[in-house]
N, CA, C and O of each residue as an XYZ file, in Angstrom:
408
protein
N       0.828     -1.179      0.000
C       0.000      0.000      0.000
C       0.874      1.244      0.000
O       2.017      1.211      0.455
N       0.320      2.358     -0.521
C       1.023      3.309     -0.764
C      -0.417      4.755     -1.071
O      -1.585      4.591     -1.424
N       0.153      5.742     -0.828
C      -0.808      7.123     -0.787
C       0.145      7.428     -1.851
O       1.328      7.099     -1.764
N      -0.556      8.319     -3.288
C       0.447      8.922     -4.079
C      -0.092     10.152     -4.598
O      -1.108     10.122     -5.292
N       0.574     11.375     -4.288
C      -0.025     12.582     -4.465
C       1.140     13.083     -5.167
O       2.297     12.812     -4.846
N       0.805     13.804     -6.110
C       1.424     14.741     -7.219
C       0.954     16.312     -7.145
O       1.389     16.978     -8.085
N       0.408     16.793     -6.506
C       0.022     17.838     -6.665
C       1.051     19.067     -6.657
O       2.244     18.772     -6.594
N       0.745     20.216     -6.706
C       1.741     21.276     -6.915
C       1.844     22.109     -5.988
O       2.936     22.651     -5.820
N       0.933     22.375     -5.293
C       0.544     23.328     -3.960
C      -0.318     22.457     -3.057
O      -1.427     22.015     -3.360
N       0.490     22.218     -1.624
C      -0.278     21.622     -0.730
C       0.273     22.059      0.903
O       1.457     22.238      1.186
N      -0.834     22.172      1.831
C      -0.586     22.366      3.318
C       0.080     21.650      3.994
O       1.304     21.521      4.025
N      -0.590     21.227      4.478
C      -0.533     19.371      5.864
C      -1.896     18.595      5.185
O      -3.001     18.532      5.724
N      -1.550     18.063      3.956
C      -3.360     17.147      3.952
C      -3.005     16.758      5.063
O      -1.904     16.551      5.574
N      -4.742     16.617      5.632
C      -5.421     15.404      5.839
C      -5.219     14.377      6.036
O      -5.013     13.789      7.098
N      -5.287     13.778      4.223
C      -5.339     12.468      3.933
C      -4.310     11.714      4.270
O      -4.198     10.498      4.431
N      -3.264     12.971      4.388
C      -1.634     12.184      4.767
C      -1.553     11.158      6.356
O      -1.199     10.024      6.679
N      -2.169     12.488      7.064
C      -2.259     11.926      8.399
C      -3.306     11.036      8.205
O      -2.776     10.202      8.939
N      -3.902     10.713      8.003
C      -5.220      9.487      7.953
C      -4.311      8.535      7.266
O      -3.884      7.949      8.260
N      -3.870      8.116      6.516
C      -2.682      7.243      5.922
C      -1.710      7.032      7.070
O      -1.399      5.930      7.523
N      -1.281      8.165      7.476
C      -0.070      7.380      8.237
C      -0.476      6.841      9.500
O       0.250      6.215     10.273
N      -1.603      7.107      9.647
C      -2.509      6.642     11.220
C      -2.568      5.138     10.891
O      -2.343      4.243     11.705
N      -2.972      4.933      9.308
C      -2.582      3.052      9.359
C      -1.474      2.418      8.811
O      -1.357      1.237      8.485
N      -0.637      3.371      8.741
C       0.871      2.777      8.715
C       1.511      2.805      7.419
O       2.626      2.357      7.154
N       0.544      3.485      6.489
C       0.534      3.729      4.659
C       1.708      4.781      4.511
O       1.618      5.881      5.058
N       2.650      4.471      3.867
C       3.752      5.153      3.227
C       3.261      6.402      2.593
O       2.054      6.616      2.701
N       4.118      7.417      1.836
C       3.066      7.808      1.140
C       4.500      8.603      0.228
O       5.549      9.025      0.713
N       4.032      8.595     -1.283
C       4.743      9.522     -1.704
C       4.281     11.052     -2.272
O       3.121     11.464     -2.255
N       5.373     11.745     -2.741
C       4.300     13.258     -2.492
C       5.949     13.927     -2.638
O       7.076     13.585     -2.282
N       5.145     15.410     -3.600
C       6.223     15.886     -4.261
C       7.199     16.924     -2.766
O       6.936     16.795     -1.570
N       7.825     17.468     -3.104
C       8.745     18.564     -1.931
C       7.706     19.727     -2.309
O       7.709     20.086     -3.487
N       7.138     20.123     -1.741
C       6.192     20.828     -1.989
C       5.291     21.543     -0.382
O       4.459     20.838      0.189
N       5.631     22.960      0.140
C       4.503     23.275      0.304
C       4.866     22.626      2.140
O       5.988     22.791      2.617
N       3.827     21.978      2.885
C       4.148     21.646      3.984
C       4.309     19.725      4.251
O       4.337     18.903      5.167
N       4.364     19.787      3.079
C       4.677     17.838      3.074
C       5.695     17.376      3.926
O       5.572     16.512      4.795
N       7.034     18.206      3.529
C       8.201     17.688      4.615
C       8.404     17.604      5.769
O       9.391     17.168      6.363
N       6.953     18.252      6.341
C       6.796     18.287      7.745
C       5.842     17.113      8.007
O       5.494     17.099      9.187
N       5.151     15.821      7.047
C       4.939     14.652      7.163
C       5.530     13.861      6.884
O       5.692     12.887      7.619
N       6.113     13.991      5.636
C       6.958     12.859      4.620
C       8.362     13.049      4.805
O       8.976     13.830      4.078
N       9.110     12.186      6.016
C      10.603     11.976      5.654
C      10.530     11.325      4.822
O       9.856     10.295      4.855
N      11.386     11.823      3.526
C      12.465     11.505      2.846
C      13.128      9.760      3.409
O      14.009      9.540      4.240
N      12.354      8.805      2.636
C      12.745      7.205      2.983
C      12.649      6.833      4.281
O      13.202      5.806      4.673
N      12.051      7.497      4.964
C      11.809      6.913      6.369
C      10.162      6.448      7.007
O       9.813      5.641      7.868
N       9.254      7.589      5.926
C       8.173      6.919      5.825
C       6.898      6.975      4.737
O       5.687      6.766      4.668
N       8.042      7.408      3.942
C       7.824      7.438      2.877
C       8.566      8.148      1.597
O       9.687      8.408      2.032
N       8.492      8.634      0.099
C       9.578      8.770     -0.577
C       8.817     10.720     -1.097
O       7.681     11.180     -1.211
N       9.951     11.172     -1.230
C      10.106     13.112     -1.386
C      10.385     12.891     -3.271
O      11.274     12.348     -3.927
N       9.254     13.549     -3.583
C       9.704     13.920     -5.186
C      10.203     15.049     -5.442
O      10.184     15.797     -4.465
N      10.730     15.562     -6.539
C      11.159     16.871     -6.560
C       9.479     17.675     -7.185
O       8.754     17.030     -7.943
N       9.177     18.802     -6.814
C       7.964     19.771     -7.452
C       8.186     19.426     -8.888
O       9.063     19.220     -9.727
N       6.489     19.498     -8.634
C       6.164     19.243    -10.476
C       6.763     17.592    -10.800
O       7.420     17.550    -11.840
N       6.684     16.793    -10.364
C       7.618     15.557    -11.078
C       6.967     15.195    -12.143
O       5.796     15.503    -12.366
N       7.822     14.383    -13.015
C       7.116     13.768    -14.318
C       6.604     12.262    -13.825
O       6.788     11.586    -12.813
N       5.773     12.065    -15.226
C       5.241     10.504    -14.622
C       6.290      9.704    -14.261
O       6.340      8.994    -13.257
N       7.572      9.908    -15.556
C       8.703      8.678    -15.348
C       8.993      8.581    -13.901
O       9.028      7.484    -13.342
N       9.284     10.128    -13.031
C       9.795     10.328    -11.941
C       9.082      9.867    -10.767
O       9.600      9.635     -9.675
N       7.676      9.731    -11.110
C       6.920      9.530     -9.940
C       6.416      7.622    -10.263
O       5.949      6.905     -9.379
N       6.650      7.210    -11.574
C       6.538      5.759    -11.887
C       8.184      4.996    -11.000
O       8.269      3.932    -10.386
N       8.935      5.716    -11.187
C      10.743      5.732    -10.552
C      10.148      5.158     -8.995
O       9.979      3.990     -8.645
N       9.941      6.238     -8.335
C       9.922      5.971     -7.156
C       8.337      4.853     -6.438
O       8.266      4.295     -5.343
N       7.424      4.880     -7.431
C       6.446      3.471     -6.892
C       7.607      2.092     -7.002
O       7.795      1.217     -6.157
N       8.168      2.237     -8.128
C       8.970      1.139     -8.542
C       9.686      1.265     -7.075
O       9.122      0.461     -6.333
N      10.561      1.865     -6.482
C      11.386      1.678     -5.482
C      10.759      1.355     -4.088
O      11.337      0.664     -3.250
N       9.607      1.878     -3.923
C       8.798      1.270     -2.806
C       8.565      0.244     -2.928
O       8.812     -0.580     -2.048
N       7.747     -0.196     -4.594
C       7.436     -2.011     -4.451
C       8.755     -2.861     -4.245
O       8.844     -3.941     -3.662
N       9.713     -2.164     -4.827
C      10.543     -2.803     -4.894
C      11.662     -3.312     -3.329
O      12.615     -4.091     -3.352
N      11.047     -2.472     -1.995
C      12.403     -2.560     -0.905
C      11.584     -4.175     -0.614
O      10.526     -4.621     -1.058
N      12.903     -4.932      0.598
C      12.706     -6.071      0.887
C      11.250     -5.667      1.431
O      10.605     -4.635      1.247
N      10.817     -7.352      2.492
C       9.542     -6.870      3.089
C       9.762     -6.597      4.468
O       8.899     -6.353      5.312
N      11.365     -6.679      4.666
C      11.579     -6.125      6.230
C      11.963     -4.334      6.109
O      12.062     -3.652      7.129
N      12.134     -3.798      4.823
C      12.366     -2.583      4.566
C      10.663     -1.718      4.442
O      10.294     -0.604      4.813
N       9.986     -2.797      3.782
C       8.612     -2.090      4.085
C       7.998     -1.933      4.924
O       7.161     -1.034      5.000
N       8.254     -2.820      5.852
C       7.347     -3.246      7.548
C       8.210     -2.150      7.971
O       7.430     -1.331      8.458
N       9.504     -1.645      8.057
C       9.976     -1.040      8.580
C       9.363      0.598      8.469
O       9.241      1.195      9.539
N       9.002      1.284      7.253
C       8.697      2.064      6.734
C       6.772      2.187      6.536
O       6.035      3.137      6.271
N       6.594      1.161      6.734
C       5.190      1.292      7.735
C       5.188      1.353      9.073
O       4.082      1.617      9.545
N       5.880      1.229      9.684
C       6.504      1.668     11.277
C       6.553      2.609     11.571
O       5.892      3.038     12.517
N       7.647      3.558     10.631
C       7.709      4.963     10.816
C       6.854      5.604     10.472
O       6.822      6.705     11.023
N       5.514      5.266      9.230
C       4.408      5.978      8.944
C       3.601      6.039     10.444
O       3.298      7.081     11.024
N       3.340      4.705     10.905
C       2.522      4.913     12.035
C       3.175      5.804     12.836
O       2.567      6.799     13.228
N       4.357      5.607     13.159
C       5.302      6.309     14.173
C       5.071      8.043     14.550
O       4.835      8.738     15.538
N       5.280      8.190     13.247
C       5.154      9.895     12.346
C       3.426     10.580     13.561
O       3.363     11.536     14.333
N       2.518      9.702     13.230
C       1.219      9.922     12.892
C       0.865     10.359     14.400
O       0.295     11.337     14.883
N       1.586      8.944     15.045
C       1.070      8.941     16.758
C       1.851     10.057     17.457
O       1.323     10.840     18.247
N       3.104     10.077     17.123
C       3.966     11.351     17.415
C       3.364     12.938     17.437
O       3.309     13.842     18.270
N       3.052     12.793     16.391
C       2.813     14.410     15.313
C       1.233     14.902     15.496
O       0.715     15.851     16.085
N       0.773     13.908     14.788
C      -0.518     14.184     14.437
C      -1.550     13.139     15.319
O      -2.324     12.723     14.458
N      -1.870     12.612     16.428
C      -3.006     11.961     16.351
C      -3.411     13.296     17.557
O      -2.646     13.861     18.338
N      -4.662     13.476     17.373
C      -5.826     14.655     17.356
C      -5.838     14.101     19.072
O      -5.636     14.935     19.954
N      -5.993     13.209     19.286
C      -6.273     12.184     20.618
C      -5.682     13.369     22.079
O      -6.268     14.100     22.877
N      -4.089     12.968     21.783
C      -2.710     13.198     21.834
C      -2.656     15.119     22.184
O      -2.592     15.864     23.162
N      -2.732     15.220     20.634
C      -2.833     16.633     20.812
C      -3.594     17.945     21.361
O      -3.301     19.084     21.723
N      -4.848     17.058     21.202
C      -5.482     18.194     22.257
C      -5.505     18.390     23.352
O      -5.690     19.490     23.875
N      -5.254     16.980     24.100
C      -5.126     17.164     25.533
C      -3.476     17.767     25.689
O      -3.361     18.348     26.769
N      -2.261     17.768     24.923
C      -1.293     18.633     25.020
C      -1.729     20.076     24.750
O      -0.895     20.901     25.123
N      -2.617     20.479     24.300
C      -3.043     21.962     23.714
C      -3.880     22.635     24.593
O      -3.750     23.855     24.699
N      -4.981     21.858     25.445
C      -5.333     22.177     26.597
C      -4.350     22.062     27.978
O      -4.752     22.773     28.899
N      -3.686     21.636     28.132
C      -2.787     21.578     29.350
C      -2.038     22.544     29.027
O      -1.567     23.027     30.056
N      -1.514     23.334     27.670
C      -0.723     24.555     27.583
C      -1.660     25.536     27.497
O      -1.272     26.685     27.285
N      -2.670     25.335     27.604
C      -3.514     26.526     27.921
C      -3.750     27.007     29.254
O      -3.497     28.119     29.717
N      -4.267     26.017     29.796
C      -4.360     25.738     31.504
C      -3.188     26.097     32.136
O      -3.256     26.361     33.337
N      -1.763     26.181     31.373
C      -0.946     26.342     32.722
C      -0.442     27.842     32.405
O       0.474     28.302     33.086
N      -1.160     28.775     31.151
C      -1.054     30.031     31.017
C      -1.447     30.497     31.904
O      -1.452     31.723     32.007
């Protein structure tokens, strides 16, 4: 499994964090606020802006292609990323306790 976004201008999707909440890799161009989800091979793969198909066919090929202890691994860090960063759970009760101790 894999999330694959090409777009040209993007925030923090969403969809990213909902992907990495089940452990889905994801690739997605350097673009915008992605790098603040998507390490670069750790949990997933960084295109350069604007990529071409070859470039973005390149790197599915290299995901299908790692062993299956390189993928389990890299679904690890997707979940990892998600529970860290982004789970909503997590964060609000950190966002209320920095409110409360203003």
């Amino acid at each position: 499994m894999l999330i694959v976004n090409t777009s040209n201008y993007e925030g923090l999707p969403v969809s990213f964090m909902e992907a990495l909440s089940f452990g889905i890799p994801i690739l997605a161009p350097n673009v915008g606020g992605i790098p603040e989800i998507v390490e670069h091979n750790l949990n997933g793969v960084l295109v350069q802006a604007r990529p071409t198909a070859e470039q973005v066919a390149l790197a599915i090929k290299a995901i299908a292609g790692l062993s299956p202890n390189a993928y389990r691994i890299m679904r690890e860090n997707a979940y990892a990323m998600w529970k860290n960063k982004f789970n909503a759970e997590t964060n609000y009760a950190a966002f209320a306790n920095e409110i409360i101790s203003l």
